[in-house]
PDB file of N, CA, C and O in Angstrom, chain B, residues numbered from 101:
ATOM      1  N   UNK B 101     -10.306   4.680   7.156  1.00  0.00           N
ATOM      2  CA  UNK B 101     -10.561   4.251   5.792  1.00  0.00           C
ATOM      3  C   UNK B 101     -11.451   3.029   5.823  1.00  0.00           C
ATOM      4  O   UNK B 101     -11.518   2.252   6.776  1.00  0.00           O
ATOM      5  N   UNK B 102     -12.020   2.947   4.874  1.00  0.00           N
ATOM      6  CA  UNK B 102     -13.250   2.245   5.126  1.00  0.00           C
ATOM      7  C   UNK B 102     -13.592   1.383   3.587  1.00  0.00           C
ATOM      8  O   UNK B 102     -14.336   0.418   3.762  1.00  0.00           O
ATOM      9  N   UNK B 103     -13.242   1.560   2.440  1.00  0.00           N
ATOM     10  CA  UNK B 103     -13.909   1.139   1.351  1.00  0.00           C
ATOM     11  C   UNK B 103     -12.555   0.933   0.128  1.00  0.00           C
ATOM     12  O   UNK B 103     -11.713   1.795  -0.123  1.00  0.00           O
ATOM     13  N   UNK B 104     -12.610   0.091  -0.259  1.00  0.00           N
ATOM     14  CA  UNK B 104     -11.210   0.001  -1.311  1.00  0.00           C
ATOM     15  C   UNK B 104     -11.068   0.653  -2.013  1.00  0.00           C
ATOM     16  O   UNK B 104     -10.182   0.191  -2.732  1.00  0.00           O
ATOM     17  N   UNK B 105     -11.592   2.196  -2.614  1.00  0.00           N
ATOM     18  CA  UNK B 105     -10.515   3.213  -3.138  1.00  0.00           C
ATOM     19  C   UNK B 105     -10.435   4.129  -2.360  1.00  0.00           C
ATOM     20  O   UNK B 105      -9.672   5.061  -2.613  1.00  0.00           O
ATOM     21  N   UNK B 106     -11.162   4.112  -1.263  1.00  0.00           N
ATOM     22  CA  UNK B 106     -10.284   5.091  -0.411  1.00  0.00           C
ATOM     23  C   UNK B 106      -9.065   4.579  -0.291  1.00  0.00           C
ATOM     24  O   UNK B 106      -8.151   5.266  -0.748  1.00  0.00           O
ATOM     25  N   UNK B 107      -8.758   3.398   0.276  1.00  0.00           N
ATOM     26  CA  UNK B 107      -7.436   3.045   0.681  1.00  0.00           C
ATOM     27  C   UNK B 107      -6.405   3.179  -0.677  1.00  0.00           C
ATOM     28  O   UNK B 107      -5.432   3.930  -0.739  1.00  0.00           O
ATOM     29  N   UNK B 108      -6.875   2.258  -1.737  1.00  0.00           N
ATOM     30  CA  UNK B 108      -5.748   2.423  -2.902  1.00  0.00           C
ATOM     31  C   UNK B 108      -5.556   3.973  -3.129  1.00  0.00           C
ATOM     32  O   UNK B 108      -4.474   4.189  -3.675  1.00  0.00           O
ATOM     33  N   UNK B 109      -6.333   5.191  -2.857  1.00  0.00           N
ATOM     34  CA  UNK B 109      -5.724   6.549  -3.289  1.00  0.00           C
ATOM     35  C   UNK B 109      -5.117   6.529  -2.058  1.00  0.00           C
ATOM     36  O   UNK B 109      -3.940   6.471  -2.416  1.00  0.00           O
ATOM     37  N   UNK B 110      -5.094   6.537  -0.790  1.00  0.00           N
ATOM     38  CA  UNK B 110      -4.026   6.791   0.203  1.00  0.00           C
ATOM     39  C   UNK B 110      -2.709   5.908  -0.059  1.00  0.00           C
ATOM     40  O   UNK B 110      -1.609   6.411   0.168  1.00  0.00           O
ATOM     41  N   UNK B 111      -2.791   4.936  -0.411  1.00  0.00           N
ATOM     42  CA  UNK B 111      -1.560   4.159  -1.063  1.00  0.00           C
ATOM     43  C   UNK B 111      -0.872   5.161  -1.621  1.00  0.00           C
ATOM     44  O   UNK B 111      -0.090   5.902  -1.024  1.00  0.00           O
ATOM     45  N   UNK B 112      -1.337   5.222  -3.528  1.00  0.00           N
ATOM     46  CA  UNK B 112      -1.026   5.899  -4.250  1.00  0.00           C
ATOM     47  C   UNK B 112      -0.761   7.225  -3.599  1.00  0.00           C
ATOM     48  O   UNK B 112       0.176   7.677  -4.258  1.00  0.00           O
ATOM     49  N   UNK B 113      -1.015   7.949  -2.829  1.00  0.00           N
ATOM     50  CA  UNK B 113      -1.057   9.606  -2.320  1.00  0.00           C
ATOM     51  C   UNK B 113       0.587   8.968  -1.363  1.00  0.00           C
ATOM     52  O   UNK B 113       1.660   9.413  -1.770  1.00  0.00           O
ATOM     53  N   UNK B 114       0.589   8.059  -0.274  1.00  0.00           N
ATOM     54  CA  UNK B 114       1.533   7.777  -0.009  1.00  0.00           C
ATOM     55  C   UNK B 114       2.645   7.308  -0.560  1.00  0.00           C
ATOM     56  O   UNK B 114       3.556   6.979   0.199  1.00  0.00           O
ATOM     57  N   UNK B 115       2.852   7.142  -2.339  1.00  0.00           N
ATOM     58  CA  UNK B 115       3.930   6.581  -3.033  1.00  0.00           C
ATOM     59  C   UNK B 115       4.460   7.830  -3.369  1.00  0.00           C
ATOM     60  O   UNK B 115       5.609   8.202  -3.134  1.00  0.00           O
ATOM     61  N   UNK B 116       3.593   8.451  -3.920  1.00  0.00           N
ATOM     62  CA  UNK B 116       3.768   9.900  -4.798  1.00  0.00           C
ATOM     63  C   UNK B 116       4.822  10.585  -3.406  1.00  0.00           C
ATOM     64  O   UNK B 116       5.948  11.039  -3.609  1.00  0.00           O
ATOM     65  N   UNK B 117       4.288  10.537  -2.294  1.00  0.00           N
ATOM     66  CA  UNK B 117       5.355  11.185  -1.309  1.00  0.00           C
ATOM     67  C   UNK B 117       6.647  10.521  -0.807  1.00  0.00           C
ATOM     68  O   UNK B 117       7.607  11.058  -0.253  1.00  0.00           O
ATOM     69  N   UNK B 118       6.426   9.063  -1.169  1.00  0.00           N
ATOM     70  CA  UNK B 118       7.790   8.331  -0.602  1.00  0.00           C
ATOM     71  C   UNK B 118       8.865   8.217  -1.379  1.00  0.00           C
ATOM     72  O   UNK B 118      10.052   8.297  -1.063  1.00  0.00           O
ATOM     73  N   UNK B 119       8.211   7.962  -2.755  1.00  0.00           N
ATOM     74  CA  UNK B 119       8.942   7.773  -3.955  1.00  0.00           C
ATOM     75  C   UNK B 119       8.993   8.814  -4.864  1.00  0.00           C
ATOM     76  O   UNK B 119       9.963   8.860  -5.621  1.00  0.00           O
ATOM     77  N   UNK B 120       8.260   9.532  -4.921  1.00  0.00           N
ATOM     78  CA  UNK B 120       8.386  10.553  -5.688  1.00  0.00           C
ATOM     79  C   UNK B 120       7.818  10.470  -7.372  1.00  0.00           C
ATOM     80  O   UNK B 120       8.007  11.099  -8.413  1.00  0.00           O
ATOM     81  N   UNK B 121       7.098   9.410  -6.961  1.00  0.00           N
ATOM     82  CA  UNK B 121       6.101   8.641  -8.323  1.00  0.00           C
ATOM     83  C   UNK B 121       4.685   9.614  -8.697  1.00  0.00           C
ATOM     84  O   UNK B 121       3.847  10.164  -7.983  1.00  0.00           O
ATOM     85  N   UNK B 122       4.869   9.527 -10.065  1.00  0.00           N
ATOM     86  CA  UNK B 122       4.004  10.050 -10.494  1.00  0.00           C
ATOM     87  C   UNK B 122       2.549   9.369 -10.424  1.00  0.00           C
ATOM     88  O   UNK B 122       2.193   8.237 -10.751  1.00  0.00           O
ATOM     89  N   UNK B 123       1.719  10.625  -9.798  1.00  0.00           N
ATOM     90  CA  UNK B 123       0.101   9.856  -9.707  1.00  0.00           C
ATOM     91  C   UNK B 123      -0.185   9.395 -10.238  1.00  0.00           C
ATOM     92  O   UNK B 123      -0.618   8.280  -9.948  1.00  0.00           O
ATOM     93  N   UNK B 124      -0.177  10.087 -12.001  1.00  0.00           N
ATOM     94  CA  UNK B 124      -0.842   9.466 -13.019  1.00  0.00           C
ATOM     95  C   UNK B 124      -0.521   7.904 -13.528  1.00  0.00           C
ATOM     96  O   UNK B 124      -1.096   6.989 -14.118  1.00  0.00           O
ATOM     97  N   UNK B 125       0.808   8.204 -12.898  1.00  0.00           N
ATOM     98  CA  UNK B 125       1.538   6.722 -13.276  1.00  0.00           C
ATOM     99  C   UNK B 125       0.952   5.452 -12.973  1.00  0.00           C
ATOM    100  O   UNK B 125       0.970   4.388 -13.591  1.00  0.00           O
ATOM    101  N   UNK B 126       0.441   5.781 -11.917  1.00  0.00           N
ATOM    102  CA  UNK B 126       0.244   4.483 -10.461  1.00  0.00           C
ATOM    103  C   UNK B 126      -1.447   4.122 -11.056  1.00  0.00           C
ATOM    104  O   UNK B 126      -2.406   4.883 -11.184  1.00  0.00           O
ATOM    105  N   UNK B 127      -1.345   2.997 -11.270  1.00  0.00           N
ATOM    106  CA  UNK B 127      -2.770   1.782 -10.861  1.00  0.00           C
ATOM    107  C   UNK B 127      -3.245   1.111 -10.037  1.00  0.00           C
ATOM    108  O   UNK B 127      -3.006   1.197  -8.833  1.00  0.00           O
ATOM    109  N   UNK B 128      -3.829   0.507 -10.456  1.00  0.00           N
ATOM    110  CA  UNK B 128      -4.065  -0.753  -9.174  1.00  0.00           C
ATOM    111  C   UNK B 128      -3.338  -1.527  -9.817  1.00  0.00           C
ATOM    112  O   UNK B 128      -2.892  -2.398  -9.071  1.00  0.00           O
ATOM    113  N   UNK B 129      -2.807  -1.684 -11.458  1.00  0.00           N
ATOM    114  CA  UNK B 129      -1.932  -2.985 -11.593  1.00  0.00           C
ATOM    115  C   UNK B 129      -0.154  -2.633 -11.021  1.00  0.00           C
ATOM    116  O   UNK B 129       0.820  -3.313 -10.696  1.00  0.00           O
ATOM    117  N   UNK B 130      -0.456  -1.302 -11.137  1.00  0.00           N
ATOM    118  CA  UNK B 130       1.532  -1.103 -10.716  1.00  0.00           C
ATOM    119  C   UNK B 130       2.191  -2.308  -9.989  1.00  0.00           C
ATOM    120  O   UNK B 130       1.505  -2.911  -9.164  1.00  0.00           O
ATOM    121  N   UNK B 131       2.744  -2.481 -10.093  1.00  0.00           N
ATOM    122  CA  UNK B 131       3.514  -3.655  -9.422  1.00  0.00           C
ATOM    123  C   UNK B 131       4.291  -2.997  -8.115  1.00  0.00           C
ATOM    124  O   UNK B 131       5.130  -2.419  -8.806  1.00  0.00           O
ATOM    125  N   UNK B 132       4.680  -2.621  -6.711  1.00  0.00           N
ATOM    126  CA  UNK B 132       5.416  -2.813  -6.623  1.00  0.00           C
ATOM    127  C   UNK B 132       6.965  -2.587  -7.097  1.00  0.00           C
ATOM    128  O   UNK B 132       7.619  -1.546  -7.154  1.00  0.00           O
ATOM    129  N   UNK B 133       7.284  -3.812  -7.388  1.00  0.00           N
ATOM    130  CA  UNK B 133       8.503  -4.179  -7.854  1.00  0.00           C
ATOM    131  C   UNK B 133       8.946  -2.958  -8.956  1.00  0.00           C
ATOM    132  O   UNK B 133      10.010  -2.351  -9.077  1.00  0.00           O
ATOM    133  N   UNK B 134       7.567  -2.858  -9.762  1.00  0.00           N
ATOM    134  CA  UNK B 134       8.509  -1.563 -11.086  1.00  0.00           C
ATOM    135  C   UNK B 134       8.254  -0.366 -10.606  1.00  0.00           C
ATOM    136  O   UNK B 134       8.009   0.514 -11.431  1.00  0.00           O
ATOM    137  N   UNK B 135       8.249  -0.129  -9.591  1.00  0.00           N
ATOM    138  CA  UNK B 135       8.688   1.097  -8.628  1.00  0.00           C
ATOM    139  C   UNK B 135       9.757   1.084  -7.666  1.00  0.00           C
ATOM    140  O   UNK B 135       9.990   1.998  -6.875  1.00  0.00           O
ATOM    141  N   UNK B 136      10.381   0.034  -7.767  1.00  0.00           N
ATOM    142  CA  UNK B 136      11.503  -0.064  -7.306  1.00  0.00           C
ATOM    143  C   UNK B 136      11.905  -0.019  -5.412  1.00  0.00           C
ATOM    144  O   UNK B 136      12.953   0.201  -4.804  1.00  0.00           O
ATOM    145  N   UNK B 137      10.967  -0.236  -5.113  1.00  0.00           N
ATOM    146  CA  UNK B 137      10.297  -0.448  -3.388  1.00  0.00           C
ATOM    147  C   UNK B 137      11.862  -0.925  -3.015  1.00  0.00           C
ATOM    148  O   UNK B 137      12.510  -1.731  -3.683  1.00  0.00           O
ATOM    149  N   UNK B 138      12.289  -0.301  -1.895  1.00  0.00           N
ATOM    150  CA  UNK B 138      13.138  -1.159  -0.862  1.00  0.00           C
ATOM    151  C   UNK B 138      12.790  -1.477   0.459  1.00  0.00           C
ATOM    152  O   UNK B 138      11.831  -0.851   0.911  1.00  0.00           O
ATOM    153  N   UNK B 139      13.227  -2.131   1.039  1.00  0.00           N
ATOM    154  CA  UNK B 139      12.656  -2.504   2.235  1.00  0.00           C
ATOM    155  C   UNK B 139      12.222  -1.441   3.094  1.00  0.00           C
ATOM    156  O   UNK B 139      11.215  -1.456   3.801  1.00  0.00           O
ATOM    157  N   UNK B 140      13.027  -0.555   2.982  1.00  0.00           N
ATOM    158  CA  UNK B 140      12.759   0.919   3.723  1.00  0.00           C
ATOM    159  C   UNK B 140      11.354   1.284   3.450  1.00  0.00           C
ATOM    160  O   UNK B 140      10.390   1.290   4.215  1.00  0.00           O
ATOM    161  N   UNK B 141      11.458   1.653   1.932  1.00  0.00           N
ATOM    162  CA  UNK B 141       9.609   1.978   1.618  1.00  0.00           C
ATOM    163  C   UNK B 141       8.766   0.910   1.771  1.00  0.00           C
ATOM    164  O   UNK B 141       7.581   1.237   1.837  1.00  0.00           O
ATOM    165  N   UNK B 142       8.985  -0.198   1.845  1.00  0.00           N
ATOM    166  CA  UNK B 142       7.623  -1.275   2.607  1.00  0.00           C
ATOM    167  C   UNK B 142       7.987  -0.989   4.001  1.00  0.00           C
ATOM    168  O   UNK B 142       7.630  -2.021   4.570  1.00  0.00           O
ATOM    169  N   UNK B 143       8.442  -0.276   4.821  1.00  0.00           N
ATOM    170  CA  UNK B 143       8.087  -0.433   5.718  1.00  0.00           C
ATOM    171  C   UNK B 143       7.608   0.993   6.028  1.00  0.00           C
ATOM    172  O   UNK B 143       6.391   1.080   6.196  1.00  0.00           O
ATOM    173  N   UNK B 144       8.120   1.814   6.108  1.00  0.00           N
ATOM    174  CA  UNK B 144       7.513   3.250   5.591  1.00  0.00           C
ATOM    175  C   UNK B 144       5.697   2.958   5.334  1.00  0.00           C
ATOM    176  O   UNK B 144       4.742   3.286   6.038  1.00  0.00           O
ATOM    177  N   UNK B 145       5.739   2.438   4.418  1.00  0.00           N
ATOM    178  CA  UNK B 145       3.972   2.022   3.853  1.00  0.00           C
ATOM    179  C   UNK B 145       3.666   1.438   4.585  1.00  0.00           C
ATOM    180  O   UNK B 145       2.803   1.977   5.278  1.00  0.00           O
ATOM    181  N   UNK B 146       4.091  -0.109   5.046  1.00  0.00           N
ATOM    182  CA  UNK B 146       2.740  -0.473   6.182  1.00  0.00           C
ATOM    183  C   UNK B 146       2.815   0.409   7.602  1.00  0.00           C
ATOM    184  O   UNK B 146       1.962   0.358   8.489  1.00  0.00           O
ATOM    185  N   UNK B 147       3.787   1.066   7.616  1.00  0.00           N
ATOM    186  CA  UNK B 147       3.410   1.764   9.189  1.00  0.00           C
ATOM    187  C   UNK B 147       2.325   2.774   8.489  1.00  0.00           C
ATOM    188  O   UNK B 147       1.132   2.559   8.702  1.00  0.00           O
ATOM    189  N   UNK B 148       2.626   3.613   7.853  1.00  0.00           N
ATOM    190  CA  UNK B 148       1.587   4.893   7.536  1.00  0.00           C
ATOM    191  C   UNK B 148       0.327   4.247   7.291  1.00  0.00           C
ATOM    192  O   UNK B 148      -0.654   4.940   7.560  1.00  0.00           O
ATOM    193  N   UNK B 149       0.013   2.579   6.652  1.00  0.00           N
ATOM    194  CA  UNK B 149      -1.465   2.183   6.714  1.00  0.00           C
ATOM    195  C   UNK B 149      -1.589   1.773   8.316  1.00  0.00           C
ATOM    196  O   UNK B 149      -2.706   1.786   8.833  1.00  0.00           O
ATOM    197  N   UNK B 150      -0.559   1.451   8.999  1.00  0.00           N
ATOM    198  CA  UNK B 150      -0.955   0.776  10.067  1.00  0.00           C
ATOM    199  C   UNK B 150      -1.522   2.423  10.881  1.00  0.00           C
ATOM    200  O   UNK B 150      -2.474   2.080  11.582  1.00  0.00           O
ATOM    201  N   UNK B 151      -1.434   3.092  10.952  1.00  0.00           N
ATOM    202  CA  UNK B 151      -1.440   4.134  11.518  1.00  0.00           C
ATOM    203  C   UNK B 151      -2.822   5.105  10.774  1.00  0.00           C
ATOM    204  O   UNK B 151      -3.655   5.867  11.265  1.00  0.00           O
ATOM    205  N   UNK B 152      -2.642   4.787   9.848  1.00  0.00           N
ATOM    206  CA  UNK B 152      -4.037   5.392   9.019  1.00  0.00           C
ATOM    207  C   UNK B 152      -5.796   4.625   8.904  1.00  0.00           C
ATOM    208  O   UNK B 152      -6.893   4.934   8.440  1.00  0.00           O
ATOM    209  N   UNK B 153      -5.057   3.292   9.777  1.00  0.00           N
ATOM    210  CA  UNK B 153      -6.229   2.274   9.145  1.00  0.00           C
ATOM    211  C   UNK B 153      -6.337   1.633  10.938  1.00  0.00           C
ATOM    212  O   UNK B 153      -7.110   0.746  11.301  1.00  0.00           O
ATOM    213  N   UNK B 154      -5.455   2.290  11.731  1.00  0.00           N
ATOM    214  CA  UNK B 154      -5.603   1.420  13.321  1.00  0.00           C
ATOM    215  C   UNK B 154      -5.649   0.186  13.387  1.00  0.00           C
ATOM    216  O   UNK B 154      -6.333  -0.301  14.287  1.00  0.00           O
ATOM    217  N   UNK B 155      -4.877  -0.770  12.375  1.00  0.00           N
ATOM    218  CA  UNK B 155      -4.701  -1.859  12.397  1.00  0.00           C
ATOM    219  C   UNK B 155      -3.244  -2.764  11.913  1.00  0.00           C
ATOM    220  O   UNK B 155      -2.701  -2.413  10.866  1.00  0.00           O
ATOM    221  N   UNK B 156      -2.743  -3.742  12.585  1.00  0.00           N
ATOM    222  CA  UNK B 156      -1.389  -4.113  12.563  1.00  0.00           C
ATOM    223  C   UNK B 156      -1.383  -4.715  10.844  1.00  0.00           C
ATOM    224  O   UNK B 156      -2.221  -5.355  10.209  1.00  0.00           O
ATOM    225  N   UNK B 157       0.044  -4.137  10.464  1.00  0.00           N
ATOM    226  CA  UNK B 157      -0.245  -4.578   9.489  1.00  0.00           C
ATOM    227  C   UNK B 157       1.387  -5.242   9.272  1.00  0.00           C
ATOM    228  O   UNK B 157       2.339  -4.479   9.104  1.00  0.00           O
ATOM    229  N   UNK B 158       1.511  -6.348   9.294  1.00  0.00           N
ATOM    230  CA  UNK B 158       2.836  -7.274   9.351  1.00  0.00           C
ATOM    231  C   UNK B 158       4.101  -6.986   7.918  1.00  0.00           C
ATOM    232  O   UNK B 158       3.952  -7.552   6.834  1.00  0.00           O
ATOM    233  N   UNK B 159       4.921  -6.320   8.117  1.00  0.00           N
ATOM    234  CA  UNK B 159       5.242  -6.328   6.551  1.00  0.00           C
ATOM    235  C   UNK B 159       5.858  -7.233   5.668  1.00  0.00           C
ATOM    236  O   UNK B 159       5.869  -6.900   4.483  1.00  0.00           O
ATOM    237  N   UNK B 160       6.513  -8.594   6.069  1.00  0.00           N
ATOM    238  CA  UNK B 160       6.941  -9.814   5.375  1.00  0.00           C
ATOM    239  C   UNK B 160       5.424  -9.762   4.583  1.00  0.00           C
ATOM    240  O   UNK B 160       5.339  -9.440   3.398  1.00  0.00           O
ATOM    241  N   UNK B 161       4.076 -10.182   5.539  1.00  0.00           N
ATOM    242  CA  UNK B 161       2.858 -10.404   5.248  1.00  0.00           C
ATOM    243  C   UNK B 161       2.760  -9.479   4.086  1.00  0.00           C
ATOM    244  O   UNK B 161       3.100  -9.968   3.008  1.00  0.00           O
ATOM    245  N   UNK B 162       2.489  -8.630   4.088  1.00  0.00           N
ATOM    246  CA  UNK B 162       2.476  -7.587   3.274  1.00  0.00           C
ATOM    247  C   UNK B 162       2.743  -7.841   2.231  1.00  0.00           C
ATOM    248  O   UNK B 162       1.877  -8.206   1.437  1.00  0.00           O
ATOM    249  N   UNK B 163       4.266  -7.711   1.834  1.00  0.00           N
ATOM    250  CA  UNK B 163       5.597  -7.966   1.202  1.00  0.00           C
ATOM    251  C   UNK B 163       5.074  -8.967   0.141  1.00  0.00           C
ATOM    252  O   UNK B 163       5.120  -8.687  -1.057  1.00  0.00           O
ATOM    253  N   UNK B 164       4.501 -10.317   0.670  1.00  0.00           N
ATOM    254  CA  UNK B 164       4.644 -11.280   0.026  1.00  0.00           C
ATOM    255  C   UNK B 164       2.877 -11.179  -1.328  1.00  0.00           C
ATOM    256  O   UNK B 164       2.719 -11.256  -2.547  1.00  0.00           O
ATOM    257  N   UNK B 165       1.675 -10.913   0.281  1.00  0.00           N
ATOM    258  CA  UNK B 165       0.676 -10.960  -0.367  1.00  0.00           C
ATOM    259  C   UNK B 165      -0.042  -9.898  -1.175  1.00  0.00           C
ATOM    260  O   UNK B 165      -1.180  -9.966  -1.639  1.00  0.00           O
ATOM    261  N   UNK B 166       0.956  -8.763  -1.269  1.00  0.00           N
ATOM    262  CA  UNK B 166       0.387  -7.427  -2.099  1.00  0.00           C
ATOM    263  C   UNK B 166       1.449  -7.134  -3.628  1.00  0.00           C
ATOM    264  O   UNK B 166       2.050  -6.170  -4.101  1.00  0.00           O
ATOM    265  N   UNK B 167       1.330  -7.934  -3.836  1.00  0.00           N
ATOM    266  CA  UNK B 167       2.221  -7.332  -5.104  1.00  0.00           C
ATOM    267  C   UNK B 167       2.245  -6.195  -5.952  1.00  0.00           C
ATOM    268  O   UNK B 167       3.246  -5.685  -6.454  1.00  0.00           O
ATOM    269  N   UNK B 168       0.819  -5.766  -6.095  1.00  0.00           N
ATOM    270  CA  UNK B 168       0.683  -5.120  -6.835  1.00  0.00           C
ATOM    271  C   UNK B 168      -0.202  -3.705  -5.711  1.00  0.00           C
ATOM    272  O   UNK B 168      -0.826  -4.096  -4.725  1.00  0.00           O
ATOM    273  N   UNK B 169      -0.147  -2.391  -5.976  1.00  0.00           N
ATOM    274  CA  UNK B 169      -0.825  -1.580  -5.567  1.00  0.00           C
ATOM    275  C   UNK B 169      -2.559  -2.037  -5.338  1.00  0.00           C
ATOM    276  O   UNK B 169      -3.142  -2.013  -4.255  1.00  0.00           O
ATOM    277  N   UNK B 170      -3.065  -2.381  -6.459  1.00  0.00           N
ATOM    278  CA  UNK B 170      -4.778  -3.289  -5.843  1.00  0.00           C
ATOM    279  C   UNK B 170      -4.700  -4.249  -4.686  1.00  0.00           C
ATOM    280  O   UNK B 170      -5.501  -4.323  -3.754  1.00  0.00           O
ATOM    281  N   UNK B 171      -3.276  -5.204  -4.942  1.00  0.00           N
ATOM    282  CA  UNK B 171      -3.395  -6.828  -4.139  1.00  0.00           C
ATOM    283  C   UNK B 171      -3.442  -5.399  -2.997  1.00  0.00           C
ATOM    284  O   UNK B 171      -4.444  -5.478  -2.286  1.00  0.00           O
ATOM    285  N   UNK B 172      -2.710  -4.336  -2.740  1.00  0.00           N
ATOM    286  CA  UNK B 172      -2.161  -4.140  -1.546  1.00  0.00           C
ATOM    287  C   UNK B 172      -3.402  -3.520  -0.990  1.00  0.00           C
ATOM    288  O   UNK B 172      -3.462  -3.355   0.229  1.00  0.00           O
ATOM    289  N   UNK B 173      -4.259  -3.209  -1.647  1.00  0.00           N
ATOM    290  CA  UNK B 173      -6.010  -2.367  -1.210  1.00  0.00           C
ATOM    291  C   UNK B 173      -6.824  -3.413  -0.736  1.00  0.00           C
ATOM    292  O   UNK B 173      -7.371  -3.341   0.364  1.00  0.00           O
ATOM    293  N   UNK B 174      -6.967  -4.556  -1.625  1.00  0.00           N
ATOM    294  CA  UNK B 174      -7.788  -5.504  -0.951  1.00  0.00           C
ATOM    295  C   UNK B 174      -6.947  -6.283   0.112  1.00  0.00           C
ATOM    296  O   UNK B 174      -7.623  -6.650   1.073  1.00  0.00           O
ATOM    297  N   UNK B 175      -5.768  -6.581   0.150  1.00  0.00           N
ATOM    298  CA  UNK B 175      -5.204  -7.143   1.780  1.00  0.00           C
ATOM    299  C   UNK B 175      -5.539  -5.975   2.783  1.00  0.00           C
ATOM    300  O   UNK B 175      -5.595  -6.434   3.923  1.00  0.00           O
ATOM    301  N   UNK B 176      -5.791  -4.560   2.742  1.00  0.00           N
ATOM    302  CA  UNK B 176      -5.742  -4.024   3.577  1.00  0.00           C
ATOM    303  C   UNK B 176      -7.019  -4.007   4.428  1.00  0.00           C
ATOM    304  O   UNK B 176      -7.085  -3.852   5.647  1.00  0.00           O
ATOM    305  N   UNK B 177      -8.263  -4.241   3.344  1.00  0.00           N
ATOM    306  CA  UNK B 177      -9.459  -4.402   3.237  1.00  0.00           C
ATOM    307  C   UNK B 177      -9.722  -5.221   3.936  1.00  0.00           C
ATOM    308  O   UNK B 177     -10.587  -5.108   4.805  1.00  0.00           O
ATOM    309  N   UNK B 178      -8.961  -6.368   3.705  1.00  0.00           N
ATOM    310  CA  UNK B 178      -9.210  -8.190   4.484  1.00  0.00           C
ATOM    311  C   UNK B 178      -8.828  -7.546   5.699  1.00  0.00           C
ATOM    312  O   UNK B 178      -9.788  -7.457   6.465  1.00  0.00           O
ATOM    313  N   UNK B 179      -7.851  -7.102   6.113  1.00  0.00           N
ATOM    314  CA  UNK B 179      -7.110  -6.895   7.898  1.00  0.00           C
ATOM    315  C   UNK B 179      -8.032  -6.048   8.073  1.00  0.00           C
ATOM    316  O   UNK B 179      -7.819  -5.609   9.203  1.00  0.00           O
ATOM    317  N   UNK B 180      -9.037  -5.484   7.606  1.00  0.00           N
ATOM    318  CA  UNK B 180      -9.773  -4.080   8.224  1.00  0.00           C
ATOM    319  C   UNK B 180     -11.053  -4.870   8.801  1.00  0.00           C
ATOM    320  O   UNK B 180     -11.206  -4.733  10.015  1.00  0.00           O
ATOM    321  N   UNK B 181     -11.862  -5.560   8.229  1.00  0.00           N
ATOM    322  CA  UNK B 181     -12.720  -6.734   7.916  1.00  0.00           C
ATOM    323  C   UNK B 181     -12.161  -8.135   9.399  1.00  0.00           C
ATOM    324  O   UNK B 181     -12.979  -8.492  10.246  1.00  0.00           O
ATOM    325  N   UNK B 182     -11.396  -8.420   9.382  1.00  0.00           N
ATOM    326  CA  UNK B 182     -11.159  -8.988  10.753  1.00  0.00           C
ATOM    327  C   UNK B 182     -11.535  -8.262  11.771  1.00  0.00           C
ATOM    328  O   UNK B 182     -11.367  -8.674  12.919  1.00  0.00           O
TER     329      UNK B 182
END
C-alpha cells in the first residue's frame, strides 16, 4: 500500500470483517471508539496493517495517535514514509 486511500479502504475492508461494520457506515471521521474497538480488534488491525504494509506498527502507538479511521491512514502513511 502506497497512497492514503488505499490504506483507509483496507482499514475500512478490515473493520467490515472484524466487526462486522457496515461499509457505508465507516469514514475517515468514524471514531474508533463509536465502533466499539476492544483491545482484541486494535490488535487484530495493527497486525493485518503490519503485515499488509511490511512495517512495525506499535499498538499503544497506534491506540493513542489514530483516533479516528483517517488519523489511522495518515499514521500509517507517516510509518510507511520512514
Amino acid at each position: 500500500m502506497e497512497d492514503r486511500s488505499e490504506i483507509l479502504t483496507y482499514i475500512k475492508n478490515y473493520l467490515v470483517k472484524i466487526l462486522g461494520a457496515s461499509a457505508d457506515s465507516l469514514t475517515e471521521d468514524t471514531a474508533f471508539s463509536a465502533l466499539n474497538m476492544k483491545s482484541v480488534n486494535y490488535s487484530q488491525l495493527t497486525t493485518a496493517l503490519e503485515d499488509a504494509c511490511d512495517v512495525e506498527v506499535p499498538y499503544m502507538e497506534f491506540k493513542r495517535q489514530a483516533p479516528t479511521l483517517g488519523a489511522a491512514a495518515d499514521y500509517m502513511l507517516a510509518r510507511l514514509e520512514e
